[in-house]
C-alpha positions, 0 to 999 in steps of 0.5 A: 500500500501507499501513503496517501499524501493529505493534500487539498487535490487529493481531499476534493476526489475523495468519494467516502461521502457517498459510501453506504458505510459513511458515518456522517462526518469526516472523510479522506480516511486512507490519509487522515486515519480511522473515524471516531465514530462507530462504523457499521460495515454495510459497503465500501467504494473505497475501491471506486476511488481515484486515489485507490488507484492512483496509490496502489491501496489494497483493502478499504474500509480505511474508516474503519481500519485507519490510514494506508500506509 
């Protein structure tokens, strides 16, 4: 996996929003770390992101499981 640079073009193609598993608040998880909210696992897009891609992440549920490294 790679790390994910926190950076403003990264955070505005983040998709975690419109992730069915999506606590309400927060976002860019595979950079900024896991949420403080209680995740119930329903789904992750996580792999339908440009940044999955374009770092070579594995997995998902980065809100869960806290930043890629």
């Amino acid at each position: 996996m790679g790390k994910v640079p926190d950076t403003p073009e990264n955070m505005a193609r983040c998709i975690c929003g419109g992730c069915p598993s999506y606590p309400k608040e927060g976002g860019f998880y595979c950079a900024k770390g896991k949420s403080d909210k209680e995740i119930t696992k329903r789904g992750c897009v996580c792999g339908d992101c440009p940044i999955f891609e374009e770092y070579g992440l594995a997995d998902g549920y980065f809100c869960v499981d806290g930043m890629a490294e």
